[in-house]
C-alpha positions in Angstrom: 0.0 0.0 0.0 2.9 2.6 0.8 4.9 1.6 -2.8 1.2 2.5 -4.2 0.6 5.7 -2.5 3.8 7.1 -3.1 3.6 5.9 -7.2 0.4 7.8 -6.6 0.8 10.8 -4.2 2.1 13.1 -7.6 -1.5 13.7 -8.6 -2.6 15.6 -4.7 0.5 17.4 -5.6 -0.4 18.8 -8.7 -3.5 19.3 -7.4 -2.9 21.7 -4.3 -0.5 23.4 -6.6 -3.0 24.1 -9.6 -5.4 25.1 -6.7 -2.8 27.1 -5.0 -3.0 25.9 -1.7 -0.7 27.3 0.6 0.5 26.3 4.1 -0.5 30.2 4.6 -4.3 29.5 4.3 -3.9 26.2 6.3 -1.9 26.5 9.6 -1.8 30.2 10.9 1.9 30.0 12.5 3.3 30.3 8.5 2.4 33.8 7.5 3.7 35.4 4.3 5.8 32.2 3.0 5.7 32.9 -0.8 3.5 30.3 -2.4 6.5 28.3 -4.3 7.8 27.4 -0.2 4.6 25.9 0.1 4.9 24.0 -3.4 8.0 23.2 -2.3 7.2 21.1 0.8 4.5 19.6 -1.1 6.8 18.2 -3.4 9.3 17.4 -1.2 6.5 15.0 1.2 6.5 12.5 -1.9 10.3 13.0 -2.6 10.6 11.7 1.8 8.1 9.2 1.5 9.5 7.2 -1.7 12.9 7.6 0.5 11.6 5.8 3.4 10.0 3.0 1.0 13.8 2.4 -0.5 14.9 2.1 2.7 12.0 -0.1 4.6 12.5 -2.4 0.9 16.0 -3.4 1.9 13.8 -5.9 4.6 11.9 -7.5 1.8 12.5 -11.1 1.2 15.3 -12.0 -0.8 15.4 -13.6 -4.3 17.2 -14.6 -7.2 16.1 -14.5 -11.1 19.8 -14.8 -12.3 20.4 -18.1 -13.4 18.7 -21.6 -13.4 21.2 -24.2 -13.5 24.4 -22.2 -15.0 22.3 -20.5 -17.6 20.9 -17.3 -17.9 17.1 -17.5 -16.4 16.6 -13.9 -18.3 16.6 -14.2 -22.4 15.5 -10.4 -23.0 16.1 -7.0 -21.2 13.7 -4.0 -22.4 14.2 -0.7 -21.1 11.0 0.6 -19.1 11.7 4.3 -17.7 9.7 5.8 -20.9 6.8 3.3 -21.3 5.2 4.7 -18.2 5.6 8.6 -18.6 2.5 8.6 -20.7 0.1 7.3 -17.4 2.0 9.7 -14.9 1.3 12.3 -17.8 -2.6 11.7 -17.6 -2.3 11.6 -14.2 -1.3 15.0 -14.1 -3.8 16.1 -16.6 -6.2 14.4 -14.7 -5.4 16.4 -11.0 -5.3 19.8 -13.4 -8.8 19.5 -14.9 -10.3 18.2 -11.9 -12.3 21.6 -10.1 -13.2 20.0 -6.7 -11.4 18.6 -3.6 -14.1 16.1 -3.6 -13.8 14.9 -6.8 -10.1 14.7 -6.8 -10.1 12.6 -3.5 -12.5 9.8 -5.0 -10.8 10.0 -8.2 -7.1 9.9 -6.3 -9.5 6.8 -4.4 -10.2 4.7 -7.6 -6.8 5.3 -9.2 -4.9 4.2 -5.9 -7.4 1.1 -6.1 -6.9 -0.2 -9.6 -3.3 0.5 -8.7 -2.8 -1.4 -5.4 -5.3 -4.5 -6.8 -3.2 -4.9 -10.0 0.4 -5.6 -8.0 1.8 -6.2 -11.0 3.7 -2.8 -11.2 4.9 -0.2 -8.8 6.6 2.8 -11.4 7.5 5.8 -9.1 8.8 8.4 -11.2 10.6 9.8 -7.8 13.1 6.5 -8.0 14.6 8.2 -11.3 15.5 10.8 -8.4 17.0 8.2 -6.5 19.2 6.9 -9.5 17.0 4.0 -10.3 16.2 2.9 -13.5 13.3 0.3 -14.7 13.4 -2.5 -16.7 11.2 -5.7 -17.8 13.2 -8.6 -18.0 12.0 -11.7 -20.1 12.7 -15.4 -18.3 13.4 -17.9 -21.0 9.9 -19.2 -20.1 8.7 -16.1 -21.8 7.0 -14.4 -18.0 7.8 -10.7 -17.6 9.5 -9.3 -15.0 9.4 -5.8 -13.7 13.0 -4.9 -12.4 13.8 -1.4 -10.3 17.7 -1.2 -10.2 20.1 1.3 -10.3 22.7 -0.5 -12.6 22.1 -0.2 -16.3 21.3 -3.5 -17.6 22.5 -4.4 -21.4 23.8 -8.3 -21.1 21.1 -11.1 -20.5 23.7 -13.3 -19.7 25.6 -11.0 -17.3 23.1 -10.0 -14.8 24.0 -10.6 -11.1 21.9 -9.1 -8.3 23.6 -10.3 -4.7 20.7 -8.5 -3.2 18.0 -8.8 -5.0 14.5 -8.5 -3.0 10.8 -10.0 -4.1 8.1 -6.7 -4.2 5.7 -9.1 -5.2 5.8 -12.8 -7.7 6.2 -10.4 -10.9 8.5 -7.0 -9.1 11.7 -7.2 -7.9 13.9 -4.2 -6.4 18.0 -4.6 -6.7 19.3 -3.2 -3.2 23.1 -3.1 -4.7 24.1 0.0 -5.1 
């Protein structure tokens, strides 16, 4: 649920930003911060919170998708940083034409759903931040892998992650740095 939110939490950004909500108008102790402050720390919420899931992920299980039996278990490596920039895109159209609190609550509500109940991916655009890079690896039984790592991948038959950790049975996340 927390790998979810934060892949999520972009969109109430957007939101109290297009709305210009400042900390001004909601706690009375900050008076006169300029409104990119507030814009600032709204930002920087999701930037912390996808820093604390990197570091709670280092006590996920552990795992290996290396090799099975001396040979290489992955047969393809694609590169997946640009397939999902189109979704975070409509995301953000999505926070900028909605006019109501209301509305962008239940619709932050269904996306965070269909999110969470499809576990099959968890693209934060705030790992690029973080160095991390995402790829979908191919086994040679032809299943597809979702990979979050910070090394750039290029060899299929080269890949070695010593501390490799299980998100869920499709998501792994390399802990090597």
């Amino acid at each position: 649920m927390f790998l979810t939110f934060n892949a999520t939490s972009l969109i109430l950004v957007v939101y109290l930003v297009k709305t210009q909500k400042v900390l001004n108008a909601l706690w009375c102790p900050f008076t006169n911060l300029p409104h990119f402050i507030s814009y600032l720390i709204y930002f920087l919420i999701p930037v912390l919170l996808t820093f604390l899931s990197l570091h709670i992920s280092k006590y996920l299980a552990n795992d290996s998708i290396e090799k099975e039996n001396g040979v290489s278990a992955i047969k393809e490596i694609e590169q997946a940083n640009n397939a999902y920039l189109p979704s975070y895109l409509g995301y953000f159209f999505v926070a900028l034409s909605v006019p109501y609190c209301d509305t962008l609550i239940f619709v932050f509500a269904i996306l965070f759903l269909f999110t969470f109940l499809s576990q099959t991916l968890y693209f934060n655009p705030l790992f690029l931040l973080f160095r991390y890079h995402f790829y979908y690896l191919t086994t040679a039984n032809n299943i597809k892998i979702f990979l979050i790592t910070r090394k750039k991948l290029k060899d299929p038959g080269k890949l070695n992650f010593p501390k490799l950790k299980r998100i869920n049975d499709f998501t792994f996340i390399d802990k090597e740095k």
